[in-house]
N, CA, C and O atoms as a GROMACS GRO file, in nm:
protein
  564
    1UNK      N    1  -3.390 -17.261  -1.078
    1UNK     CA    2  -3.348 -17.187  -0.961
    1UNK      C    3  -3.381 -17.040  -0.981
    1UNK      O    4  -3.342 -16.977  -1.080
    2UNK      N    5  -3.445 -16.994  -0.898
    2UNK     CA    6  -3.433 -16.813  -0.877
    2UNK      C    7  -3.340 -16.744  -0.861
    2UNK      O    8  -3.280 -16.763  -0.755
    3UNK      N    9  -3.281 -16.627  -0.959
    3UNK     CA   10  -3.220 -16.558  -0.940
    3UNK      C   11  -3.283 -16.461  -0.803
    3UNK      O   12  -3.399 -16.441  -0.769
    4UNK      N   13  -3.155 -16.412  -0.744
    4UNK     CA   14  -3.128 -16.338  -0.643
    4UNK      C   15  -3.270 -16.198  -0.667
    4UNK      O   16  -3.366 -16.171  -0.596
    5UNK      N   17  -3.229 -16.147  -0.776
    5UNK     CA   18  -3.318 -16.027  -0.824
    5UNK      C   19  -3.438 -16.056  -0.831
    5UNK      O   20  -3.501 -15.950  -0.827
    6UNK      N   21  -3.534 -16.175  -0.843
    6UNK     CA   22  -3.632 -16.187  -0.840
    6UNK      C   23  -3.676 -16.212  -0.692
    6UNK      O   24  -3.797 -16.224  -0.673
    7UNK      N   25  -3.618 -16.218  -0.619
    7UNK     CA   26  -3.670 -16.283  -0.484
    7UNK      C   27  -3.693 -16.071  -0.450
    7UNK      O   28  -3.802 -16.031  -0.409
    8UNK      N   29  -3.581 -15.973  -0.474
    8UNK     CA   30  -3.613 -15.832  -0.407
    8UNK      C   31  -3.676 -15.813  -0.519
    8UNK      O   32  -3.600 -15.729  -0.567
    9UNK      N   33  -3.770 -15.827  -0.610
    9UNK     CA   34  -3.859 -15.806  -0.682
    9UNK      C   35  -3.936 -15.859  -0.591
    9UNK      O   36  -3.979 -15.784  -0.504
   10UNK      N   37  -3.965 -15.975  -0.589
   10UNK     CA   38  -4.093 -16.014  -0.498
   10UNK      C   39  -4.147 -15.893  -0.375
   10UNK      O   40  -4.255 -15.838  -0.352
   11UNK      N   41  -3.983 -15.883  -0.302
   11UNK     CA   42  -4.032 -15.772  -0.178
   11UNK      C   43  -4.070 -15.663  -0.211
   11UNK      O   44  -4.183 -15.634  -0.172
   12UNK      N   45  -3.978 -15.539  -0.314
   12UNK     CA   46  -4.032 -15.458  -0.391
   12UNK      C   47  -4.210 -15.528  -0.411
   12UNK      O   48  -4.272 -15.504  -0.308
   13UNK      N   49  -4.260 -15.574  -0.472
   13UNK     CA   50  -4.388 -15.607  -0.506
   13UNK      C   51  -4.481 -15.593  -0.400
   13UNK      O   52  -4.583 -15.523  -0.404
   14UNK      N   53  -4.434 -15.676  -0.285
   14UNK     CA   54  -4.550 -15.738  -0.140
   14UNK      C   55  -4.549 -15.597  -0.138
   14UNK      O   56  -4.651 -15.536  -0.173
   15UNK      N   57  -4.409 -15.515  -0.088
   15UNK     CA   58  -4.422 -15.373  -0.032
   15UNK      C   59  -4.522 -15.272  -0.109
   15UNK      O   60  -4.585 -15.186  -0.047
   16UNK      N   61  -4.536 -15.292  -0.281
   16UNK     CA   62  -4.610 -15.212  -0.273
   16UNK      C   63  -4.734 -15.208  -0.337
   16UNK      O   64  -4.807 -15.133  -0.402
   17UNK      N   65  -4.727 -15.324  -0.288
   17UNK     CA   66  -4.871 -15.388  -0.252
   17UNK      C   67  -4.950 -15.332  -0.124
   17UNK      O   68  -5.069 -15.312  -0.104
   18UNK      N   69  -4.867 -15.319  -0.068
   18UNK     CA   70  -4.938 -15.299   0.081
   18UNK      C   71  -4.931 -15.116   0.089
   18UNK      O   72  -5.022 -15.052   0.143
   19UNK      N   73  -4.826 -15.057   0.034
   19UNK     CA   74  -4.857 -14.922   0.013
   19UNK      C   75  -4.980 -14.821  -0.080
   19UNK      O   76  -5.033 -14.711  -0.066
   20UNK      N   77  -4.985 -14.965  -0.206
   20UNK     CA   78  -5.069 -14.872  -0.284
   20UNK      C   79  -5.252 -14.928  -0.245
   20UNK      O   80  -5.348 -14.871  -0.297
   21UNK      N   81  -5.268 -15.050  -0.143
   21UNK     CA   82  -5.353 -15.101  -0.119
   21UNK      C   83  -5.424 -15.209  -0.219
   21UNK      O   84  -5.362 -15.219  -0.325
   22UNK      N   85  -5.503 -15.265  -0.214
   22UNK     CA   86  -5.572 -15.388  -0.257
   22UNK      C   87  -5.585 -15.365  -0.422
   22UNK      O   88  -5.546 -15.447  -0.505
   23UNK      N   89  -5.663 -15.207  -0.457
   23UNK     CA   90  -5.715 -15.180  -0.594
   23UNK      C   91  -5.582 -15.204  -0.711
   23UNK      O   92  -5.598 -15.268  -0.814
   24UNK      N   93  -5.461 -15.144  -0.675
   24UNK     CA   94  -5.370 -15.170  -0.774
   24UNK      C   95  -5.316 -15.332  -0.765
   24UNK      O   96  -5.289 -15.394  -0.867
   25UNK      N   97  -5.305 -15.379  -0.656
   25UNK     CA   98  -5.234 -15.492  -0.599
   25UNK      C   99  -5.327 -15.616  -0.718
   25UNK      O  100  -5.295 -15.677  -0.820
   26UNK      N  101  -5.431 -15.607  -0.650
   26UNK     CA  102  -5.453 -15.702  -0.744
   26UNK      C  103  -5.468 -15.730  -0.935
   26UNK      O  104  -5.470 -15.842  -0.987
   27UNK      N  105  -5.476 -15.609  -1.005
   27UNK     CA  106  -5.373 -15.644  -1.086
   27UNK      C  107  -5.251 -15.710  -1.111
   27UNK      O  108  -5.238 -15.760  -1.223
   28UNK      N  109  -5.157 -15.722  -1.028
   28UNK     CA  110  -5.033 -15.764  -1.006
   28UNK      C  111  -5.051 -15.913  -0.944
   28UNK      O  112  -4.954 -15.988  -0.937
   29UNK      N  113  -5.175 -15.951  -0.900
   29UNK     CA  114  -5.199 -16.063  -0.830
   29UNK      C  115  -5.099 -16.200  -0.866
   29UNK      O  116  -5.024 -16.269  -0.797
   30UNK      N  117  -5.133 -16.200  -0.993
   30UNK     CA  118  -5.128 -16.297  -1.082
   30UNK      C  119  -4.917 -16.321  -1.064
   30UNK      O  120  -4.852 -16.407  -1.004
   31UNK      N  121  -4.886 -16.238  -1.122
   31UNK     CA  122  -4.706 -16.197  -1.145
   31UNK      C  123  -4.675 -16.200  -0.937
   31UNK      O  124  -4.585 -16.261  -0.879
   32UNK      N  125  -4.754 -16.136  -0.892
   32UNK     CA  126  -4.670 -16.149  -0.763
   32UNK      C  127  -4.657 -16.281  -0.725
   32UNK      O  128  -4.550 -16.332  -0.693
   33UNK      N  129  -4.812 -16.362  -0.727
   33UNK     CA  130  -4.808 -16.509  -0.694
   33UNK      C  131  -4.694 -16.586  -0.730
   33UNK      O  132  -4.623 -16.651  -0.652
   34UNK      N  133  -4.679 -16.574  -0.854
   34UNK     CA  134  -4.591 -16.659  -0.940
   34UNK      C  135  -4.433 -16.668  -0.876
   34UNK      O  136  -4.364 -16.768  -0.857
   35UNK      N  137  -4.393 -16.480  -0.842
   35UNK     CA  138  -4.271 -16.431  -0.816
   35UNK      C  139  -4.239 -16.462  -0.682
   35UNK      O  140  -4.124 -16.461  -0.639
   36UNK      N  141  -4.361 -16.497  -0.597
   36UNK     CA  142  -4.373 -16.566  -0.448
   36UNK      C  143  -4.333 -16.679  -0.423
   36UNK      O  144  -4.251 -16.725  -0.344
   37UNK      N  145  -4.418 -16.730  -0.520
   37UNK     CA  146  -4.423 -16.908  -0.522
   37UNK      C  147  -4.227 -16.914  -0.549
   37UNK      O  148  -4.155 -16.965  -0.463
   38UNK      N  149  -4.192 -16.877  -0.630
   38UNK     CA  150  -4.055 -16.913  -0.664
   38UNK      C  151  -3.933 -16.886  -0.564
   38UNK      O  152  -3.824 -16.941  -0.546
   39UNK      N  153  -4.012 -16.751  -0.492
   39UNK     CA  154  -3.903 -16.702  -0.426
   39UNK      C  155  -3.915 -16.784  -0.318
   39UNK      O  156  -3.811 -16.764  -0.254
   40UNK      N  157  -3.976 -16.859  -0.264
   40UNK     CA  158  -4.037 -16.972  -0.143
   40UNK      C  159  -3.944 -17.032  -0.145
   40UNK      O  160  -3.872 -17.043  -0.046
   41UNK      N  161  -3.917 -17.095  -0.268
   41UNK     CA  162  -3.844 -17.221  -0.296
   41UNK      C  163  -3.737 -17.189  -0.244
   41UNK      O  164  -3.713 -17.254  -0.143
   42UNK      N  165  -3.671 -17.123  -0.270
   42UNK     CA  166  -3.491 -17.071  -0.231
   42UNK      C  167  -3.518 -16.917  -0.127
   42UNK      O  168  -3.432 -16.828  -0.122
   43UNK      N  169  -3.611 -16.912  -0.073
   43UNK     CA  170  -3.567 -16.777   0.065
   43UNK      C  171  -3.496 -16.793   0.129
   43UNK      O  172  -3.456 -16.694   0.188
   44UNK      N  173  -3.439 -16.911   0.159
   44UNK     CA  174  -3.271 -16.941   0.265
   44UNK      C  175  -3.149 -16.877   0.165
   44UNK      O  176  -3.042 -16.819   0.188
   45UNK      N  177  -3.217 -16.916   0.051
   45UNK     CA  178  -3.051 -16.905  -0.013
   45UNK      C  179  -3.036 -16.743  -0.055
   45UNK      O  180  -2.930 -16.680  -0.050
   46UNK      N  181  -3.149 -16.700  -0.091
   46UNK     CA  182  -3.126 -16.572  -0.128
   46UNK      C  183  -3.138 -16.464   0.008
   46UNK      O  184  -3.138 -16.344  -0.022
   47UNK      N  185  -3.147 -16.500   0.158
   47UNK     CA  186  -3.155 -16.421   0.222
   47UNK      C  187  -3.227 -16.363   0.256
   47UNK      O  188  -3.190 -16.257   0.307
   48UNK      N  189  -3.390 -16.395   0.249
   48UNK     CA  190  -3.438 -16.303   0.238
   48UNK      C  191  -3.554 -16.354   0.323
   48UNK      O  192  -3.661 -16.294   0.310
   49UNK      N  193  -3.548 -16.435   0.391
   49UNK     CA  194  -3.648 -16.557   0.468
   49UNK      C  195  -3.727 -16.462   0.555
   49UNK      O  196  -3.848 -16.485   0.553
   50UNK      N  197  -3.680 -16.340   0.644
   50UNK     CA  198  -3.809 -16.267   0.739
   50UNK      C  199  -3.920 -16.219   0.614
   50UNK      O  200  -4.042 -16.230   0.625
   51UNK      N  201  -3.855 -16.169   0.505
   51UNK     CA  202  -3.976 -16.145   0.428
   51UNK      C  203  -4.036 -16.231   0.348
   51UNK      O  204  -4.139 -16.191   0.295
   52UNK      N  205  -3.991 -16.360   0.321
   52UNK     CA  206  -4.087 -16.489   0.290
   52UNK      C  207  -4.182 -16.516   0.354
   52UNK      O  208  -4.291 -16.545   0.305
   53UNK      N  209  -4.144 -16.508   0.538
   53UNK     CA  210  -4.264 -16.522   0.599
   53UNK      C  211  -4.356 -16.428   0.650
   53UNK      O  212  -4.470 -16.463   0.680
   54UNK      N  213  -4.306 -16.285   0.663
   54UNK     CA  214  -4.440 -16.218   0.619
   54UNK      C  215  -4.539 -16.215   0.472
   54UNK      O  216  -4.660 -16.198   0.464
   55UNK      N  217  -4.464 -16.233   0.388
   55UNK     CA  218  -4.528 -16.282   0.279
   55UNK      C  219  -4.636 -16.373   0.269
   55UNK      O  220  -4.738 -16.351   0.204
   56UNK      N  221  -4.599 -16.538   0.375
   56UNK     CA  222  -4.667 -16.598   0.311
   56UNK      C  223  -4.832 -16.564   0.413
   56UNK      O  224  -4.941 -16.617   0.392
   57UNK      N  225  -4.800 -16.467   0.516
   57UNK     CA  226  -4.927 -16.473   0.566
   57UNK      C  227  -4.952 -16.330   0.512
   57UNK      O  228  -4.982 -16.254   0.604
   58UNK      N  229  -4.948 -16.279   0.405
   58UNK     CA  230  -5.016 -16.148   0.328
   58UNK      C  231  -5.040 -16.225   0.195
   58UNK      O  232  -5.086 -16.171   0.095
   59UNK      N  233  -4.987 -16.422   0.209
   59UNK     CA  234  -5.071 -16.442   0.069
   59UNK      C  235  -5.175 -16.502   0.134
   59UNK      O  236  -5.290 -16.491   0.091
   60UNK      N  237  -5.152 -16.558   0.225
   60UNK     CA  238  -5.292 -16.624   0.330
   60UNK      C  239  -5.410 -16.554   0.310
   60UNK      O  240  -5.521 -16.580   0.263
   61UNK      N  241  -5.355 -16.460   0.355
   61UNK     CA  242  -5.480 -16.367   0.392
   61UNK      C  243  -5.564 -16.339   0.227
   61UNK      O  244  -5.685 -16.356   0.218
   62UNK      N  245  -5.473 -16.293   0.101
   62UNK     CA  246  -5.524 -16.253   0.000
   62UNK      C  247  -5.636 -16.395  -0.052
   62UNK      O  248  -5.745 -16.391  -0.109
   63UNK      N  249  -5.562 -16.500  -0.008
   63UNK     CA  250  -5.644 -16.629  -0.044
   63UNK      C  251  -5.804 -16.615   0.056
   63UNK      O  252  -5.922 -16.643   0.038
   64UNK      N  253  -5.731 -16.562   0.147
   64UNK     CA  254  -5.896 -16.620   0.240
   64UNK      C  255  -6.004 -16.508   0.183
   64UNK      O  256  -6.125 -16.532   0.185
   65UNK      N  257  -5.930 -16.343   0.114
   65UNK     CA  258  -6.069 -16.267   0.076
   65UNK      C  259  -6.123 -16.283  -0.036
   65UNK      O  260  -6.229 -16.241  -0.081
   66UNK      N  261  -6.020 -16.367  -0.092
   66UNK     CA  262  -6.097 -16.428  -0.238
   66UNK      C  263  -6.191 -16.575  -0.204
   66UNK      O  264  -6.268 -16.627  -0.284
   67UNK      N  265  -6.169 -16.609  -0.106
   67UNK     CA  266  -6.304 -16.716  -0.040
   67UNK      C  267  -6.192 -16.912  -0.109
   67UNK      O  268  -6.235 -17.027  -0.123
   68UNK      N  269  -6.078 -16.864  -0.125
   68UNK     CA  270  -5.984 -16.965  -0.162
   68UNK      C  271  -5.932 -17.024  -0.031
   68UNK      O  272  -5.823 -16.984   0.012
   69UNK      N  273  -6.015 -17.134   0.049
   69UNK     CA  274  -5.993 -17.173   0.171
   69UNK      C  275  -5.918 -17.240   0.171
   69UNK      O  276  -5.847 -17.248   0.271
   70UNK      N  277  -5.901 -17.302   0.085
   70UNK     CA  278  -5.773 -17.447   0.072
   70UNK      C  279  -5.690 -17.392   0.048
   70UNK      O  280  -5.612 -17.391   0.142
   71UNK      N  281  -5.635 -17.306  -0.085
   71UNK     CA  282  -5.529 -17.223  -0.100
   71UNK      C  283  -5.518 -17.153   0.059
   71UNK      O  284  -5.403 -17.184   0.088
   72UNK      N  285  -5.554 -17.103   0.135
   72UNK     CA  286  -5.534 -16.988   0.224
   72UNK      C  287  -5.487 -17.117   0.350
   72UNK      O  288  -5.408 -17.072   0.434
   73UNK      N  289  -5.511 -17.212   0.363
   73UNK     CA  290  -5.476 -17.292   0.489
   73UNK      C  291  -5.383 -17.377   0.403
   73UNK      O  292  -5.343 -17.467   0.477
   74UNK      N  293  -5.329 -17.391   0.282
   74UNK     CA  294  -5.182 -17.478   0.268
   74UNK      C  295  -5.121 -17.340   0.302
   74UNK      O  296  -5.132 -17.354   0.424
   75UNK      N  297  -5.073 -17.236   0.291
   75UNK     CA  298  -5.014 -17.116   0.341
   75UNK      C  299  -5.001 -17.111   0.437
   75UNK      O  300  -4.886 -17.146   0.464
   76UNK      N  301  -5.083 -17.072   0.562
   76UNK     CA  302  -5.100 -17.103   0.682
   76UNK      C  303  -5.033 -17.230   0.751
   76UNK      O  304  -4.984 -17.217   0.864
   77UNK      N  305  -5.031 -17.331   0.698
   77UNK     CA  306  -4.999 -17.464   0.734
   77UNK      C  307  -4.861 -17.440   0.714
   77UNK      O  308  -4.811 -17.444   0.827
   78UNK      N  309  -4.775 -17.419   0.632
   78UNK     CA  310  -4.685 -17.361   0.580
   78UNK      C  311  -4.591 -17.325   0.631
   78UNK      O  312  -4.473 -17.362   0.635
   79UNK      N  313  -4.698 -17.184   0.706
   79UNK     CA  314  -4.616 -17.086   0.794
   79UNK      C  315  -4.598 -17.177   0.928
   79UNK      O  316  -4.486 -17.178   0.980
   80UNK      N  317  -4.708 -17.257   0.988
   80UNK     CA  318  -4.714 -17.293   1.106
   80UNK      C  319  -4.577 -17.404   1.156
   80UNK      O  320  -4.538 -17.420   1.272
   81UNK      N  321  -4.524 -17.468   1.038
   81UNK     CA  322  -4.437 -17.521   1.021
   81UNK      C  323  -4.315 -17.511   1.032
   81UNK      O  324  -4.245 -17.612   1.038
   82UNK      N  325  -4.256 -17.363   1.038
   82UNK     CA  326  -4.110 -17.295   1.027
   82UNK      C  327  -4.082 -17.266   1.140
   82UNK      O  328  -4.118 -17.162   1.194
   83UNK      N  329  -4.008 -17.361   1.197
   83UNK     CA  330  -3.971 -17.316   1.417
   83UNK      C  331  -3.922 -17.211   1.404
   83UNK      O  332  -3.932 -17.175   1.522
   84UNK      N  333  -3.860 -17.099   1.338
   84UNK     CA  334  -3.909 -17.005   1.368
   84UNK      C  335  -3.954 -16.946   1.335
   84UNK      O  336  -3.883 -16.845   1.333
   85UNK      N  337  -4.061 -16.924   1.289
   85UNK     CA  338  -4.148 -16.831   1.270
   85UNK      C  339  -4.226 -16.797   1.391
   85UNK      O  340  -4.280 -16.884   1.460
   86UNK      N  341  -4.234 -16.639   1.423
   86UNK     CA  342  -4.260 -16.635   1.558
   86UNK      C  343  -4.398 -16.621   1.596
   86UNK      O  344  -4.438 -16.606   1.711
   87UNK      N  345  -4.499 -16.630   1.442
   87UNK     CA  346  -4.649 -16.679   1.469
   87UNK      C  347  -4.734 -16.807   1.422
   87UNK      O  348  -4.849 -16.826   1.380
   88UNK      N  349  -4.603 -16.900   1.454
   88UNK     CA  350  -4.617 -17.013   1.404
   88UNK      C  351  -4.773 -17.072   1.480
   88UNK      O  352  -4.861 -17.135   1.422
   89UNK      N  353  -4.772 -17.046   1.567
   89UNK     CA  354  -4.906 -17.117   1.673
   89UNK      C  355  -5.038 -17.066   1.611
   89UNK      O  356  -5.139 -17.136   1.603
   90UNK      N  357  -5.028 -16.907   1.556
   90UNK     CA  358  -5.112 -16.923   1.509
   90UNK      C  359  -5.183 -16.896   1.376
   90UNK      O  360  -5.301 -16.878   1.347
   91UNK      N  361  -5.041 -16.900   1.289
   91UNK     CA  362  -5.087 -16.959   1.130
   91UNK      C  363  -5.151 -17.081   1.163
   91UNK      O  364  -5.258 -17.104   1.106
   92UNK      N  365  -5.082 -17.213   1.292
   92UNK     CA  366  -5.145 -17.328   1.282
   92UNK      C  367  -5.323 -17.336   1.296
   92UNK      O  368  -5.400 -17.411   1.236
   93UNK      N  369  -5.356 -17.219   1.406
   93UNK     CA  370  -5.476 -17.194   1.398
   93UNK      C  371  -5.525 -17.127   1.287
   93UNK      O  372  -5.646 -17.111   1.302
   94UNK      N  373  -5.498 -17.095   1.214
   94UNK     CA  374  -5.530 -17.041   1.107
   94UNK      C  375  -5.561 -17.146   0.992
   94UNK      O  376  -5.660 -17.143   0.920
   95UNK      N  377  -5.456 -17.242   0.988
   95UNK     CA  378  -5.479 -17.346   0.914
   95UNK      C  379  -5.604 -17.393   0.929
   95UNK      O  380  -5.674 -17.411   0.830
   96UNK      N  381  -5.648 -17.418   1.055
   96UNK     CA  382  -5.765 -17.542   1.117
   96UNK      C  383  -5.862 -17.460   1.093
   96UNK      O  384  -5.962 -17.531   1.090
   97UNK      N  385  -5.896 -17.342   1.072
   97UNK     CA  386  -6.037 -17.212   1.059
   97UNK      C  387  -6.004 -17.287   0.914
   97UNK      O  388  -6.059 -17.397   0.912
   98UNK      N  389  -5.932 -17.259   0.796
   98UNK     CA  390  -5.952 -17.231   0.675
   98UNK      C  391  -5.938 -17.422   0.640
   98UNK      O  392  -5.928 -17.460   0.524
   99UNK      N  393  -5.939 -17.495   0.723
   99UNK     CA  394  -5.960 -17.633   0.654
   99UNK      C  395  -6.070 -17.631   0.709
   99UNK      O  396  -6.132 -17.722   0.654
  100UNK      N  397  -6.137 -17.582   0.785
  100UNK     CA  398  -6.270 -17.569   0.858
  100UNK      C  399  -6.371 -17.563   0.735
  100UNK      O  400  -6.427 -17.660   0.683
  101UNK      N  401  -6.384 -17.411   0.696
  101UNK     CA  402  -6.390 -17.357   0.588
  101UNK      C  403  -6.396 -17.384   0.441
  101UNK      O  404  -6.463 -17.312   0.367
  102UNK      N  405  -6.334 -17.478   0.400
  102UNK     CA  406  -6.303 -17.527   0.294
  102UNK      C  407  -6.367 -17.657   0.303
  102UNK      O  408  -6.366 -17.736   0.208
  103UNK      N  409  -6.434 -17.688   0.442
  103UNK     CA  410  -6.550 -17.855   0.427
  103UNK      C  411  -6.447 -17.933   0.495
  103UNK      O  412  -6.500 -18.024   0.559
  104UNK      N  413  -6.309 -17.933   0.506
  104UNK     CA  414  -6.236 -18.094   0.490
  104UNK      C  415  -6.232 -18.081   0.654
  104UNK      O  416  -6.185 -17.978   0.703
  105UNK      N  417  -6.281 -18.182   0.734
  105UNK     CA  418  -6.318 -18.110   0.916
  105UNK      C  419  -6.219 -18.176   0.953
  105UNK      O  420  -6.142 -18.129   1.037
  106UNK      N  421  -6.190 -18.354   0.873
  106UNK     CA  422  -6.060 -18.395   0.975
  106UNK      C  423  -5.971 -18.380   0.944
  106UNK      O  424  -5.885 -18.454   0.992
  107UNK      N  425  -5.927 -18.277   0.845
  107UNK     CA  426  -5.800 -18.191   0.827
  107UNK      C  427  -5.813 -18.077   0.944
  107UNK      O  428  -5.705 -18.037   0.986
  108UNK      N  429  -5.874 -18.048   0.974
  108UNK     CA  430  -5.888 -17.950   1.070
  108UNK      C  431  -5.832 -18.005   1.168
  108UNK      O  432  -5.721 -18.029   1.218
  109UNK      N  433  -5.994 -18.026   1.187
  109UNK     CA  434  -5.934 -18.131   1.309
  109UNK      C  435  -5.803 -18.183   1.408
  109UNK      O  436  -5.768 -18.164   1.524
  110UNK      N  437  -5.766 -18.242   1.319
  110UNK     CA  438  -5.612 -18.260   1.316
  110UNK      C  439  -5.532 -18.176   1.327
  110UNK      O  440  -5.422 -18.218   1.363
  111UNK      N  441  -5.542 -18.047   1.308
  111UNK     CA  442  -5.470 -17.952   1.295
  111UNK      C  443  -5.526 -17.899   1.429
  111UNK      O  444  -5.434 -17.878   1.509
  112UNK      N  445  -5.670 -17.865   1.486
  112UNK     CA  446  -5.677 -17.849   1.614
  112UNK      C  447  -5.614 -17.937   1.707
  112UNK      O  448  -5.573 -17.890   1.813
  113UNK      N  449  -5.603 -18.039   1.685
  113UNK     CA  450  -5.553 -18.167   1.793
  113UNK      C  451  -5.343 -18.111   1.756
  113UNK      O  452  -5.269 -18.092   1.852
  114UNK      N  453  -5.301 -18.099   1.642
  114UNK     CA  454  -5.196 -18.013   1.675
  114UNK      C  455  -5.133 -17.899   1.748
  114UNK      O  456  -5.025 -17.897   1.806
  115UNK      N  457  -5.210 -17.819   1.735
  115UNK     CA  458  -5.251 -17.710   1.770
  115UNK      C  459  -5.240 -17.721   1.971
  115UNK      O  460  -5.184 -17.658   2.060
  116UNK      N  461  -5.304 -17.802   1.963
  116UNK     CA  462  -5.334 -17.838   2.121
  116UNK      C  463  -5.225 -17.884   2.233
  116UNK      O  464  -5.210 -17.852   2.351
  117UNK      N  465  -5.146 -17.986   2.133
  117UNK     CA  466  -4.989 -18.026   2.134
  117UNK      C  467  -4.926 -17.921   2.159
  117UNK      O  468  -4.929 -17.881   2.275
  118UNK      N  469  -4.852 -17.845   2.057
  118UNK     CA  470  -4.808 -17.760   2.029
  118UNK      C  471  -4.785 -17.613   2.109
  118UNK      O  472  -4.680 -17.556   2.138
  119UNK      N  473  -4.932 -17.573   2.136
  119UNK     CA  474  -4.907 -17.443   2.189
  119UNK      C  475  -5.046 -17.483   2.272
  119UNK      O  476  -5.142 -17.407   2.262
  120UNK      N  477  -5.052 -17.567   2.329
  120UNK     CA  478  -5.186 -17.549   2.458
  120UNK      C  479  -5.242 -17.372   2.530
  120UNK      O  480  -5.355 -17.325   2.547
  121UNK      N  481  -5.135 -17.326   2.550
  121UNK     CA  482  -5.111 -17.166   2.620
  121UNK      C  483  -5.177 -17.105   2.542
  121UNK      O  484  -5.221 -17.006   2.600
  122UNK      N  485  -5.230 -17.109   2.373
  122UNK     CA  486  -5.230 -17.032   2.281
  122UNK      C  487  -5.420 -16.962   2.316
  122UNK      O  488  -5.512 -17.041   2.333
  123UNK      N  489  -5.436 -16.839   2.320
  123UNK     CA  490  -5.571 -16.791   2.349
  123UNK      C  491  -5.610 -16.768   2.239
  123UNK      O  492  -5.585 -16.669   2.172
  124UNK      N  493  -5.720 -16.919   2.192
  124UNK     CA  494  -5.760 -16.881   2.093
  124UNK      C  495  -5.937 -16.774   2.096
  124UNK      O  496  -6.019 -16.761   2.187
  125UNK      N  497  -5.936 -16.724   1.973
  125UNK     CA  498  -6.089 -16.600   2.009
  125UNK      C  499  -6.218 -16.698   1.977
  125UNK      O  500  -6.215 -16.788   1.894
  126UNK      N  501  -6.328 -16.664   2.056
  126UNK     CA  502  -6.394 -16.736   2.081
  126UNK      C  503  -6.485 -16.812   1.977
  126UNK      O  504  -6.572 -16.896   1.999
  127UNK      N  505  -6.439 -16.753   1.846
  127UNK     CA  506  -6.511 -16.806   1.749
  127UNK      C  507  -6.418 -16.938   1.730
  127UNK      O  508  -6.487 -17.038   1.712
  128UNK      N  509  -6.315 -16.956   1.729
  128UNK     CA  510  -6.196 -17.036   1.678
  128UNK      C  511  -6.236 -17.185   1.786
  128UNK      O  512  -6.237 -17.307   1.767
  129UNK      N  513  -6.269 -17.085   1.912
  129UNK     CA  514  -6.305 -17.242   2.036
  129UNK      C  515  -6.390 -17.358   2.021
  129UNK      O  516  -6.377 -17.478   2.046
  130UNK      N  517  -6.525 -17.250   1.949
  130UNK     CA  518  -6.653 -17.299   1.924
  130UNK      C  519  -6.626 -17.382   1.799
  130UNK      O  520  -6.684 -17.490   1.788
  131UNK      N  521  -6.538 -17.339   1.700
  131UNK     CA  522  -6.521 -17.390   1.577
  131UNK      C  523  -6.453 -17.534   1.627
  131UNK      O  524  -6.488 -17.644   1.582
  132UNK      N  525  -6.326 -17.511   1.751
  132UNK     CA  526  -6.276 -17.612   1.715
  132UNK      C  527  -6.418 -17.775   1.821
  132UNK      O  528  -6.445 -17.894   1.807
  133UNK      N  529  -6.450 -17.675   1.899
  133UNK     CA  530  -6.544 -17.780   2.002
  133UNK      C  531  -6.665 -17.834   1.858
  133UNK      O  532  -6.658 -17.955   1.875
  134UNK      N  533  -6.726 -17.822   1.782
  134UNK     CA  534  -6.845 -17.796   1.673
  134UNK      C  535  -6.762 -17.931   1.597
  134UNK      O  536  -6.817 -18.034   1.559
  135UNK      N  537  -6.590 -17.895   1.586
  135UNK     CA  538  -6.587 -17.994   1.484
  135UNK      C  539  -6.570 -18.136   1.553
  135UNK      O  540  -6.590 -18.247   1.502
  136UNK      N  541  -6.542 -18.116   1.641
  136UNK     CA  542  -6.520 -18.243   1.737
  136UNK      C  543  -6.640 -18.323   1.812
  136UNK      O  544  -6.630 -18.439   1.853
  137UNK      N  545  -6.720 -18.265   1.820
  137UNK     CA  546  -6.875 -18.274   1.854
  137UNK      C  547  -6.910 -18.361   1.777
  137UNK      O  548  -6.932 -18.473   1.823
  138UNK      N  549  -6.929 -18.331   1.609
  138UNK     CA  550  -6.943 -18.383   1.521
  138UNK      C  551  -6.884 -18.504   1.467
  138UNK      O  552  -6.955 -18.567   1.390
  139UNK      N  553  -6.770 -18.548   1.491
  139UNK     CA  554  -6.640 -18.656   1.438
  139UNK      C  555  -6.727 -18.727   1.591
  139UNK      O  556  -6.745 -18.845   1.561
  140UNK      N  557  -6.767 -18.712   1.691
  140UNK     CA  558  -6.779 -18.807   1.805
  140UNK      C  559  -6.911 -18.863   1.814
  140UNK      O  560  -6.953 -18.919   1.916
  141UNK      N  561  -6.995 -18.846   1.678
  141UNK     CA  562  -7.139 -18.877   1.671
  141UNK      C  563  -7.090 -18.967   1.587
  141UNK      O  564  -7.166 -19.046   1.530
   0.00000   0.00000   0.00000
């Protein structure tokens, strides 16, 4: 179980991460991951759940510039999952780009056909349309 203090370590960390920018941050890559991953587990209990889920899409993102597509869409998938999270619709799109990405199409896929369920209303950008029409094109040959 995580102590309480490691979960505002974690935030202390994301925060200054994002203050001192990418060059120091990733040094810390390694220890923040770890201090993330744990604090995930128990963010209900320690209170601290709005900043779990900005977290997990500032680890998303760190996954997708390291070209870690699979890592970056279980995150995404993740996030898309938590009713409330209030960009749940489109971590889910986010998921389906980075399973895109990562080769696996009827994980995508699937995740577009969720996606579709889910938040039909959702305006996705036009690369995301083509991506999702390209993969479906393909699965129907």
């Amino acid at each position: 179980m995580t102590h309480p203090g490691e979960a505002h370590r974690v935030s202390i960390l994301l925060g200054e991460s994002a203050r001192l920018g990418h060059r120091r941050a990733r040094r810390n890559t390694e220890l923040a991951r770890h201090l993330f991953e744990r604090a995930v587990l128990v963010g209900e209990e320690v209170e601290f759940f709005a900043q779990v889920d900005l977290a997990r899409g500032a680890s998303a993102q760190r996954f997708e510039d390291a070209g870690k597509w699979a890592e970056a869409a279980d995150r995404h998938e993740a996030a898309s999952k938590l009713t409330d999270y209030p960009l749940r619709e489109w971590a889910l799109a986010d998921a389906a780009r980075c399973r895109a990405m990562a080769g696996d199409a009827a994980a995508a896929r699937t995740l577009y056909d969720r996606l579709d369920q889910e938040a039909p209303q959702l305006q996705l950008s036009d690369e995301q349309r083509s991506l999702r029409a390209e993969l479906r094109a393909a699965a129907a040959q």
